[in-house]
C-alpha positions as CSV (number, residue, x, y, z in Angstrom):
1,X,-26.7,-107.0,34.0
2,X,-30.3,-107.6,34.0
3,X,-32.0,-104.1,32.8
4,X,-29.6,-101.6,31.6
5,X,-30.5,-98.1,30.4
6,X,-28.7,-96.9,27.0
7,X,-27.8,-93.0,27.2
8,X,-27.4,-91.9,23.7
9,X,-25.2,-88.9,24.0
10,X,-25.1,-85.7,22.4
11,X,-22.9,-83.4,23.6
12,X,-24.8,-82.6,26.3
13,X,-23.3,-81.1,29.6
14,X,-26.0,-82.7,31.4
15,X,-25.3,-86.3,29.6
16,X,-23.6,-87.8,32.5
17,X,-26.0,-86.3,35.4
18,X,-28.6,-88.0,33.1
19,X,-26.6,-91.2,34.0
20,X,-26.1,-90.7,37.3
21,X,-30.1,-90.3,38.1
22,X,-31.1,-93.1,36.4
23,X,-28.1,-95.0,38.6
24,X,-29.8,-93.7,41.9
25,X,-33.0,-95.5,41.0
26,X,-31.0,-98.7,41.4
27,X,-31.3,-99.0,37.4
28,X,-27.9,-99.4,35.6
29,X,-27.1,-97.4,32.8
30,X,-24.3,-96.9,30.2
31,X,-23.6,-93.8,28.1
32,X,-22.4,-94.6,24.7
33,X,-21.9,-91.9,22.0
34,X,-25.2,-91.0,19.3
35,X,-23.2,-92.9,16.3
36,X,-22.1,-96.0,17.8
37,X,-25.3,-97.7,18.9
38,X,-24.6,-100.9,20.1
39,X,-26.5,-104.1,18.5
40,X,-29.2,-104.4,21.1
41,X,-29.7,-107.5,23.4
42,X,-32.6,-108.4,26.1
43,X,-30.7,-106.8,29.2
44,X,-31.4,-103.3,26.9
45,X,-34.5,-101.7,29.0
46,X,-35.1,-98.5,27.1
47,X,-33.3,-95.7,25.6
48,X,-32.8,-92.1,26.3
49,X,-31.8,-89.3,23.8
50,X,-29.6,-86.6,25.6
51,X,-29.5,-82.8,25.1
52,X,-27.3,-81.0,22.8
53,X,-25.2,-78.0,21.9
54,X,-26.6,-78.5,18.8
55,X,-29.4,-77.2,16.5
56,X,-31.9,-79.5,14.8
57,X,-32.0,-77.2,12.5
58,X,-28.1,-76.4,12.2
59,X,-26.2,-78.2,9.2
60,X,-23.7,-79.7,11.5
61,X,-26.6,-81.4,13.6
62,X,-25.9,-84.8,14.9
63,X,-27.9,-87.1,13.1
64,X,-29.3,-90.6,13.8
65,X,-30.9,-93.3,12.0
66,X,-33.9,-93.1,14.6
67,X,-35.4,-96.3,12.4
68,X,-33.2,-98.5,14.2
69,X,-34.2,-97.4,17.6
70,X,-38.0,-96.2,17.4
71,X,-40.3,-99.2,18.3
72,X,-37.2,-101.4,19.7
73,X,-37.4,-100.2,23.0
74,X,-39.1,-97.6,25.1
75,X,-37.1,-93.7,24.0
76,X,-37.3,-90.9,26.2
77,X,-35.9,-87.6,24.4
78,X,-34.6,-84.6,26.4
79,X,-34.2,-81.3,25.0
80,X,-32.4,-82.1,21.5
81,X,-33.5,-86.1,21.6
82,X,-37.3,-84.4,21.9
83,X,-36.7,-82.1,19.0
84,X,-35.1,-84.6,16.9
85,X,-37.7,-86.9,17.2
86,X,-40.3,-84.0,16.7
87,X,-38.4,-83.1,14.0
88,X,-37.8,-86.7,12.4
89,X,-41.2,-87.6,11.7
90,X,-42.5,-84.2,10.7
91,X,-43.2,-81.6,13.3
92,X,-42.5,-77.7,13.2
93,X,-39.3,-76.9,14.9
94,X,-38.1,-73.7,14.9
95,X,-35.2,-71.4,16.6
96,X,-36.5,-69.4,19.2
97,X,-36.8,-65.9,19.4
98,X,-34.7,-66.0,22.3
99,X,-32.9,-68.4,24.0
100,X,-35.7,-70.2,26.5
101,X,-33.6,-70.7,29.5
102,X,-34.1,-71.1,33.7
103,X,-36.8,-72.0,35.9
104,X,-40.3,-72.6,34.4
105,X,-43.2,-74.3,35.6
106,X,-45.2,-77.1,34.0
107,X,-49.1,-75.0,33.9
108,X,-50.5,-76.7,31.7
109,X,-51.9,-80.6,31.6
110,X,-53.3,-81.6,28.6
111,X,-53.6,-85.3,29.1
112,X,-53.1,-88.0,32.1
113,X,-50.3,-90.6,31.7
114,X,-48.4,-92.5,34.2
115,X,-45.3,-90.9,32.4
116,X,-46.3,-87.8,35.0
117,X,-47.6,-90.0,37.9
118,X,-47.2,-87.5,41.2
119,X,-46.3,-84.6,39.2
120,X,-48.4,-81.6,40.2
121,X,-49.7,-78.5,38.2
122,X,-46.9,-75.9,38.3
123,X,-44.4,-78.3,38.5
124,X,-41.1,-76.0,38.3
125,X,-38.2,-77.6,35.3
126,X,-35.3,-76.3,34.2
127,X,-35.4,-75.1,30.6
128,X,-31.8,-75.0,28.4
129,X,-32.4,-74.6,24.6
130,X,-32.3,-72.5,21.7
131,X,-35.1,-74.3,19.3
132,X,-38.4,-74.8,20.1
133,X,-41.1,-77.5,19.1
134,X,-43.7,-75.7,17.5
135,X,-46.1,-78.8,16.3
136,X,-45.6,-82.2,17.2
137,X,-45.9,-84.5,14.4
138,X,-49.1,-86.4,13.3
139,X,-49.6,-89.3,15.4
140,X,-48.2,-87.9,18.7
141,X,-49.9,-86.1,21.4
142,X,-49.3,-83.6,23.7
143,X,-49.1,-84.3,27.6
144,X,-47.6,-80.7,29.5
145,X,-46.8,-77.3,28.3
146,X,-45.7,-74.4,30.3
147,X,-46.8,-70.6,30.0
148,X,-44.3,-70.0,27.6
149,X,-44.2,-72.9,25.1
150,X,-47.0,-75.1,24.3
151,X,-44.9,-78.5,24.0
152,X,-43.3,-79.3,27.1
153,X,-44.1,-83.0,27.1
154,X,-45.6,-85.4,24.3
155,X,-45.3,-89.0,23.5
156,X,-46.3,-91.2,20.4
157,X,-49.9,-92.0,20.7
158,X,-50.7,-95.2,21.5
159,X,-50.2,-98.5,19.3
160,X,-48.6,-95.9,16.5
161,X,-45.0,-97.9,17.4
162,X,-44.1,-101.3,18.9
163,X,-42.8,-99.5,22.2
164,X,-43.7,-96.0,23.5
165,X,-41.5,-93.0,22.6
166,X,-42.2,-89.7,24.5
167,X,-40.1,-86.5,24.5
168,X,-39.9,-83.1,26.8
169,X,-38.4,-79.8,26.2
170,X,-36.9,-79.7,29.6
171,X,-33.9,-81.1,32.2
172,X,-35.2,-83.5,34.8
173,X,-31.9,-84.5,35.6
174,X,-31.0,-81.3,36.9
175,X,-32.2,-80.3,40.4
176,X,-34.1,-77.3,39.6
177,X,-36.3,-79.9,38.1
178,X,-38.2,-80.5,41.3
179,X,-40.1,-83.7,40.4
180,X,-37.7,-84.9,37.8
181,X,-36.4,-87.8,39.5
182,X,-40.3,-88.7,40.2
183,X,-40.7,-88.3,36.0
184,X,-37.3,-90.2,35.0
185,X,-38.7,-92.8,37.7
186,X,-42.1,-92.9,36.2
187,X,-40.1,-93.4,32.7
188,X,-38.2,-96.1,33.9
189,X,-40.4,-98.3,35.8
190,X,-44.4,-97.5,35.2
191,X,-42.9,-97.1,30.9
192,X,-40.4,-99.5,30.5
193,X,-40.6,-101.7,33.0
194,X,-37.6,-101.5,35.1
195,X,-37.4,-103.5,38.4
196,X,-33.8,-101.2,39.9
197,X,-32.1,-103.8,41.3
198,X,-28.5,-102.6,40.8
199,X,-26.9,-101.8,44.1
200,X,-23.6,-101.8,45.6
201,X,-23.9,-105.6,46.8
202,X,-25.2,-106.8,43.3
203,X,-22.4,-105.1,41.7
204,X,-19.8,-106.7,44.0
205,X,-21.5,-109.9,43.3
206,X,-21.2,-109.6,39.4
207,X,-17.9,-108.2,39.4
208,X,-16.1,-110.6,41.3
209,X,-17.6,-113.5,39.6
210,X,-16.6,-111.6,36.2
211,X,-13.2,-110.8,37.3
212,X,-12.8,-114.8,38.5
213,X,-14.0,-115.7,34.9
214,X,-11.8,-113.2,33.0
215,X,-8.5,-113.6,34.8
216,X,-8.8,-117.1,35.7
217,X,-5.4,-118.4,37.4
218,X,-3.3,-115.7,35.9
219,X,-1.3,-112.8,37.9
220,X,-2.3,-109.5,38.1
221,X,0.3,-106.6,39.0
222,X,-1.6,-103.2,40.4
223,X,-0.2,-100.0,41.5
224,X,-2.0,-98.4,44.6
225,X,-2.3,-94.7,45.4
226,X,-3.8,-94.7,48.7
227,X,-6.9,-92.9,47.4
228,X,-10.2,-94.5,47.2
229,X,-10.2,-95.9,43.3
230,X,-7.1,-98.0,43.5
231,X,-8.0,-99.5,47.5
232,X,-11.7,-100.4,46.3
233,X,-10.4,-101.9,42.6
234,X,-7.7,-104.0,44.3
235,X,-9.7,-105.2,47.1
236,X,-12.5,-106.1,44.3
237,X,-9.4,-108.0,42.7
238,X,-8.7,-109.7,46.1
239,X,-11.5,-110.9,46.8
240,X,-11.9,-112.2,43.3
241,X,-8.2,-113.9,42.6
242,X,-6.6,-113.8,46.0
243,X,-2.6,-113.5,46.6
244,X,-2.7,-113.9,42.6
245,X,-3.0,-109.5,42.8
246,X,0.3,-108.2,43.3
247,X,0.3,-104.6,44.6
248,X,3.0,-101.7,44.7
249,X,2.7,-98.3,46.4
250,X,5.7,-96.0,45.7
251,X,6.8,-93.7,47.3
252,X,7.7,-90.5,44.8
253,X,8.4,-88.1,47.4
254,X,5.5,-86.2,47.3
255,X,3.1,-87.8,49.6
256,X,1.7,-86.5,52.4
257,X,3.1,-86.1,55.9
258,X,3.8,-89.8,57.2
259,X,1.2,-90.9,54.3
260,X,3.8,-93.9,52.8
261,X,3.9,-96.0,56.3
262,X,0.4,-94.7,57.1
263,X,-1.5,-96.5,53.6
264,X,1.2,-99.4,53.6
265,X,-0.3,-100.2,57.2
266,X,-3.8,-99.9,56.3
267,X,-3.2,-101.8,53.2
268,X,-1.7,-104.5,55.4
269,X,-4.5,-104.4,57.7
270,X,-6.6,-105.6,54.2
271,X,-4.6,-108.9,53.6
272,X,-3.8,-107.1,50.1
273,X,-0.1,-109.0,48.7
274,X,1.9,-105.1,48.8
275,X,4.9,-104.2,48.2
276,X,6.5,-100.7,49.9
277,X,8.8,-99.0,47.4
278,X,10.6,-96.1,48.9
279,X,12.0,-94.1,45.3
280,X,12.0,-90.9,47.6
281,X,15.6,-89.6,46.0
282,X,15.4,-90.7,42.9
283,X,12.0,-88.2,42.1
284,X,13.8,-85.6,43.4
285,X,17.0,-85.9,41.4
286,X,14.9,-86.2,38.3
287,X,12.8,-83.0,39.4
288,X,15.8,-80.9,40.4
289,X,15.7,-76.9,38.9
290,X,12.7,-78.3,37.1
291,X,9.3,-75.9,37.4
292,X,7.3,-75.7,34.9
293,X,3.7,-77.9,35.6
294,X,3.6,-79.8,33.0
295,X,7.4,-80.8,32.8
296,X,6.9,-81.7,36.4
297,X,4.3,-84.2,35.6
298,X,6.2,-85.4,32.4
299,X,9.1,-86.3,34.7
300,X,6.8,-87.6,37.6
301,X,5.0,-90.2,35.1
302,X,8.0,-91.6,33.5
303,X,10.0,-92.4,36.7
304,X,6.7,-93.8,37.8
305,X,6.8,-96.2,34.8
306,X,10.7,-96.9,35.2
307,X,10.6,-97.5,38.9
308,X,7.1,-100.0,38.6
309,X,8.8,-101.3,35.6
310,X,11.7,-102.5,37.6
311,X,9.7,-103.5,40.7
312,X,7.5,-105.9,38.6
313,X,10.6,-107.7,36.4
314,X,11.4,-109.0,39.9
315,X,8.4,-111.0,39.6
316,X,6.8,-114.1,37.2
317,X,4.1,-114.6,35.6
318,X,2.2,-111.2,35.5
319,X,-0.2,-111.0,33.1
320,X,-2.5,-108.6,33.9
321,X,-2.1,-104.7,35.1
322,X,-4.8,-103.7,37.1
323,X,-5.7,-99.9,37.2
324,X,-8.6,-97.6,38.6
325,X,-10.0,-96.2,36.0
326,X,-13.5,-94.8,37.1
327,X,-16.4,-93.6,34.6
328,X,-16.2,-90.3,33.7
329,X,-12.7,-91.0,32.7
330,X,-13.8,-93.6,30.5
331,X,-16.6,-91.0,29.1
332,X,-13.9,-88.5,28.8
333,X,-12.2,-90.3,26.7
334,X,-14.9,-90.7,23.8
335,X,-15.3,-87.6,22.2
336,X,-19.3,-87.4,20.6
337,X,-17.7,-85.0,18.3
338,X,-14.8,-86.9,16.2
339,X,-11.8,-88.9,17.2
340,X,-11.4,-90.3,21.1
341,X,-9.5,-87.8,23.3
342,X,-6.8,-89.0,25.4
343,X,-7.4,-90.4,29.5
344,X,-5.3,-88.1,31.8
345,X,-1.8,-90.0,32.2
346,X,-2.3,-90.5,35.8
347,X,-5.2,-91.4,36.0
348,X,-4.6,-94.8,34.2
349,X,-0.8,-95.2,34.9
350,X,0.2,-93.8,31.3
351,X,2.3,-95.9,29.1
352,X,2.4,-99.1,31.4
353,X,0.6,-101.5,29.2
354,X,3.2,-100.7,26.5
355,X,5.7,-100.9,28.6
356,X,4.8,-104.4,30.2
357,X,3.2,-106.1,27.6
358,X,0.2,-106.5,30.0
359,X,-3.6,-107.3,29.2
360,X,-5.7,-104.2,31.5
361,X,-8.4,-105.5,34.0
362,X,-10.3,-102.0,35.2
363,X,-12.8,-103.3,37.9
364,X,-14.1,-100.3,38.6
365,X,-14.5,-98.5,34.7
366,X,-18.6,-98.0,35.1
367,X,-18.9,-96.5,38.2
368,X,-18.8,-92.7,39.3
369,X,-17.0,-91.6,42.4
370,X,-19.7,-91.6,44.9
371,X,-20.7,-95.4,43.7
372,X,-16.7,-96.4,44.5
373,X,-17.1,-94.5,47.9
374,X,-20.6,-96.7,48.8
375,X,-19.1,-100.4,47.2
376,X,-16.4,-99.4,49.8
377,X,-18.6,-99.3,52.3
378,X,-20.3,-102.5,51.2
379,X,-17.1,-104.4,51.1
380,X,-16.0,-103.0,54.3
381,X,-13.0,-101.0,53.9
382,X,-12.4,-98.8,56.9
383,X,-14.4,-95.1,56.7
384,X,-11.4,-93.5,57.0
385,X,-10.1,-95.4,53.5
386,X,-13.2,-94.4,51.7
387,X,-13.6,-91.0,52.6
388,X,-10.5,-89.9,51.9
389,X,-10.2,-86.5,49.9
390,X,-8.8,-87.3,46.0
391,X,-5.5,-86.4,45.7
392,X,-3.5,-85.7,42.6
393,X,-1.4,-88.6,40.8
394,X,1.4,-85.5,40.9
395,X,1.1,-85.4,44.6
396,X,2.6,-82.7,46.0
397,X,4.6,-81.9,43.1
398,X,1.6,-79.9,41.5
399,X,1.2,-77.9,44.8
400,X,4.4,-76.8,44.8
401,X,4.5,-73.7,42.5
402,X,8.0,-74.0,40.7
403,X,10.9,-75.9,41.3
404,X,10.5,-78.4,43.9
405,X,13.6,-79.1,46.8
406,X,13.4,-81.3,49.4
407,X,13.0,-78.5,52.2
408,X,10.0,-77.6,50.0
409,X,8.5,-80.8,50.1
410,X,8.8,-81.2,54.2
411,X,7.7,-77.5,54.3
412,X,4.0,-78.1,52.2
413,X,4.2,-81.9,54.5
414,X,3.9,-80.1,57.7
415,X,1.9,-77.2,57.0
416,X,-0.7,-79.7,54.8
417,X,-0.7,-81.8,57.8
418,X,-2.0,-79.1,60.1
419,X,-4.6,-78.0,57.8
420,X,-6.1,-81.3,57.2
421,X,-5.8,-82.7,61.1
422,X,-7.4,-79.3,62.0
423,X,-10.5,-80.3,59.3
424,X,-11.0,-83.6,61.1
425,X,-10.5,-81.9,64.7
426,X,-12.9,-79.2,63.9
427,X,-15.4,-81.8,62.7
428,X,-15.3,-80.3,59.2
429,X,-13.3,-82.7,57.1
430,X,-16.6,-85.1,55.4
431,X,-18.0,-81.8,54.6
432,X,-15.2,-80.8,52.4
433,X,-14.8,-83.1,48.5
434,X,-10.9,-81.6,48.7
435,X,-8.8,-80.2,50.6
436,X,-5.1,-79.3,50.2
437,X,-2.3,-76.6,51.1
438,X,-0.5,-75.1,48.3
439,X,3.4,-73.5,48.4
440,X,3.8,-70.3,46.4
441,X,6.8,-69.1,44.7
442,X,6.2,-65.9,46.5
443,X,8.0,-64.2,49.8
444,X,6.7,-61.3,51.8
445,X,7.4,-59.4,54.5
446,X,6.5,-59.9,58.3
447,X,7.2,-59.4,61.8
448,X,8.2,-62.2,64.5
449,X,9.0,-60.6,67.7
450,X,11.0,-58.1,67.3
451,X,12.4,-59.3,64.1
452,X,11.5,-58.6,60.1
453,X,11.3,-61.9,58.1
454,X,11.0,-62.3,54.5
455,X,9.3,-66.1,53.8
456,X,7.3,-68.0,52.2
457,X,3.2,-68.0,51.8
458,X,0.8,-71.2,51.8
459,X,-2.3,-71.1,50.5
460,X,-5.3,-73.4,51.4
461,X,-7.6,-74.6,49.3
462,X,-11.2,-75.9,49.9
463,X,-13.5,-76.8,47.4
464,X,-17.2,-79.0,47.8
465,X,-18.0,-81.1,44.4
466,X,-20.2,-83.9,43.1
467,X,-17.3,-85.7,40.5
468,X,-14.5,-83.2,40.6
469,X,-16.2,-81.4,36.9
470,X,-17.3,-78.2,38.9
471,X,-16.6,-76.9,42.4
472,X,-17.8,-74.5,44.9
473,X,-15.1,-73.0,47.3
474,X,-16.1,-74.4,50.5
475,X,-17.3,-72.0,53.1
476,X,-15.0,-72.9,56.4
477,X,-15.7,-70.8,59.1
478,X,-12.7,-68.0,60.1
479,X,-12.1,-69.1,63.8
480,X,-10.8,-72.3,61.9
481,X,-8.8,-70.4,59.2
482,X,-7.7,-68.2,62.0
483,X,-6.6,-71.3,64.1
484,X,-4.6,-72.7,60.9
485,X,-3.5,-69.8,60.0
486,X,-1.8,-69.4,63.4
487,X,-0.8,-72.9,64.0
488,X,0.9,-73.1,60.2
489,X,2.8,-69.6,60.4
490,X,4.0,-70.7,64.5
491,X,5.1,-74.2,63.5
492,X,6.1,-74.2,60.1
493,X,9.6,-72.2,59.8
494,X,9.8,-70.4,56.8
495,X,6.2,-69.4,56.5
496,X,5.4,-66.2,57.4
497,X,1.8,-65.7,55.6
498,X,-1.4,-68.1,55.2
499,X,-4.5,-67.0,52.4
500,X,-7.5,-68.8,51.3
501,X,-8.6,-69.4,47.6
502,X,-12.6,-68.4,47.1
503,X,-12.0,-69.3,43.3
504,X,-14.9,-71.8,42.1
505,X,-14.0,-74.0,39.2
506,X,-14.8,-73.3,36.4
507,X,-12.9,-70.9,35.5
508,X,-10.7,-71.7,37.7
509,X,-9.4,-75.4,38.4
510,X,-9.0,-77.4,42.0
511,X,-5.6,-77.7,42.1
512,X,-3.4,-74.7,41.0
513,X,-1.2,-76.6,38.6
């Protein structure tokens, strides 16, 4: 990497949309927690303090040595990184008398500086904090307030440190900030200098030549899902070490509807080295009178690892395991706070490099979703690959409520596959993030003809979402619920009722189990 941007997070909730701007500028940048500053090298552009739960003030504040960053690089702080630096060199900071939250407008310019380039009077931010900065410190000056607070924006007057730090008391990674990508911009490039030329090509070109460099001749073994993380990694692999990546794709029984010969045929179509592993019977004898969500997933991940386990003794050689770890699992995994918190078993094929003795080789571990979804696109991988809706590492087996059969399983298959061919017939499949069809545990009563049934009811689930962390329900109009509905309930025997879930997540999640 040429210019990377350092994120010092935190705690923030905004932390990783702080990334994720900076990243649509072209500019790379890399969020590492506030205590474990990494030494810093020539590629490091400039380095940005996030917000905070936190007070300043607090005694349980999360502290840094600010000596070894101040006048090393250019610093932006936001929110907390602006109060701690007011606070660090000896301005007033002080808890508010209430919490200074919402939309505000930037009213008041004190000074011109290309850090607000293009920013107009009555700019509206977004305000999140509980302290405010009262005075800046000696030395500093101010650039912005609003009509509420006086210090919106200041910076370190000039020549005071070997590299400009400035600080604001508000969110322009969020998009009530109107102008906040113009400001992070004007940070970035007019500040510290930044070029942004990170894209989707650039980062094939480095990763392949990376991946050729690391591996070398050695074999790597990778296990495919069929959803867009695990096609993109492997075909980075491809095109790096060639029939050297050896690829599975199981079948656990709880795919969808003809999904197994479907993705093996498209896989194909890629010149990817895959093996087809049909281990329908064997998940289902292991998941028999078993219901309870997280005992499903227990079982599901351990015959996972016994069935890949067996698949790759058959071959020589292997030395690496390639997975599809993505970024904000690897940010997950870091906790700001204390110890490291533990990656989601299926997301990184739990308790295979134990199991295998294997080295790991994660191709895609610093990019979010939507930057797999458009190196995809630059590799080209077919669109019907890449925009394919995330579906759980459980499969079906966490949208089946209690114990799972399989009649159950071919029930959900054909009433999921109705929903979802509906959503690309009705045109409305790329405007849903997710989409799936849930079985309940729950019979009612209806009428078919002239006869009373007592069956089973699906529910469908919708939801529109950035990275999966929050979701809206998605708003599908009713003559295509209605059209479902009546499709499902006609062709699906043993359904009698269809509903739609309007929860938004938080509180509750995407999938129901």
């Amino acid at each position: 990497m040429n210019e990377k941007i350092l994120i010092l997070d935190f705690g923030s909730q905004y932390t990783q949309l702080i990334a994720r701007r900076v990243r649509e500028l072209n500019i790379y940048s890399e969020i590492v927690p506030y205590n474990k500053i990494p030494t810093f090298d020539d590629s490091i552009k400039a380095i940005i303090l996030s917000g905070s739960p936190f007070s300043v003030k607090e005694e349980n504040a999360l502290h840094v040595d600010l000596d070894q960053i101040i006048g090393k690089k250019p610093v932006l702080g936001i929110c907390y990184g602006a109060q701690y630096i007011a606070n660090y060199y000896g301005g007033t900071v002080m808890r508010s008398s209430k919490r200074e939250y919402g939309k505000a407008a930037l009213s008041r310019r004190y000074n011109d500086d290309p850090f607000l380039n293009e920013v107009e009077v009555n700019s509206q931010i977004w305000m999140s904090h509980g302290d405010t900065i009262k005075q800046i410190p000696d030395g500093f000056e101010l650039l912005a307030g609003t009509e509420s607070i006086d210090v919106a924006a200041f910076k370190a007057e000039d020549g005071k440190f070997d590299a400009p730090v400035y600080g604001i008391q508000f969110h322009p990674e969020v998009t009530h900030s109107l102008d906040g990508k113009d400001i992070l911009r004007n940070f970035l490039v007019n500040i510290a200098g930044c070029v942004g030329e990170w894209t989707p090509a650039s980062f094939i070109e480095d990763t392949v030549q990376r991946l050729r460099e690391k591996i070398g001749d050695e074999k790597v073994l990778m296990g495919l899902s069929g959803g867009v993380d695990s096609t993109v990694g492997a075909t980075l692999l491809h095109r790096a070490i060639g029939d050297n990546l050896h690829c599975f794709f199981i079948d656990n029984g709880l795919l969808r509807k003809n999904e197994f010969e479907e993705v093996l045929d498209s896989y194909k179509g890629l010149g990817l080295n895959i093996t087809g592993v049909d281990s329908k019977q064997r998940f289902w004898d292991e998941l028999k009178g078993e219901s309870d969500p997280e005992g499903k997933r227990k079982i599901i991940g351990r015959v996972f690892i016994e069935v890949f386990e067996e698949e790759a003794s058959k071959l020589e050689g292997i030395e690496w395991l390639g997975q599809g770890t993505i970024y904000p699992d690897v940010i997950e995994s870091v906790s700001v706070h204390g110890p490291s918190v533990t990656i989601k078993s299926h997301h990184n094929v739990g308790g295979l490099p134990d199991k295998l003795k294997l080295k790991i080789i994660e191709p895609l571990r610093m990019l979010f979703k939507d930057e797999v979804r458009k190196v995809g696109l630059e590799l080209g991988l077919p669109k019907t690959l890449i925009g394919r809706h995330p579906f759980p590492g459980p499969g079906l087996g966490i949208r089946i409520l209690g114990d799972i059969t399989p009649e159950k399983v071919s029930m959900l298959q054909e009433a999921d596959a109705i929903y979802i061919n509906n959503l690309r017939k009705f045109g409305l499949y790329d405007q849903v993030w997710q989409a799936g069809t849930i079985l309940l545990p729950v019979q009612s009563v209806g009428v078919m003809g002239d006869e009373r049934t007592y069956e089973k009811t699906v529910a469908l689930r919708a939801v529109n979402s950035m990275d999966g962390m929050t979701a809206e329900w998605s708003r599908l109009p009713h003559d295509f619920l209605a059209t479902v509905s009546s499709e499902i309930i006609n062709n699906v025997k043993g359904v009698n009722r269809v509903v739609y879930d309007i929860s938004t997540k938080p509180p509750a999640t995407i999938e129901w189990e």
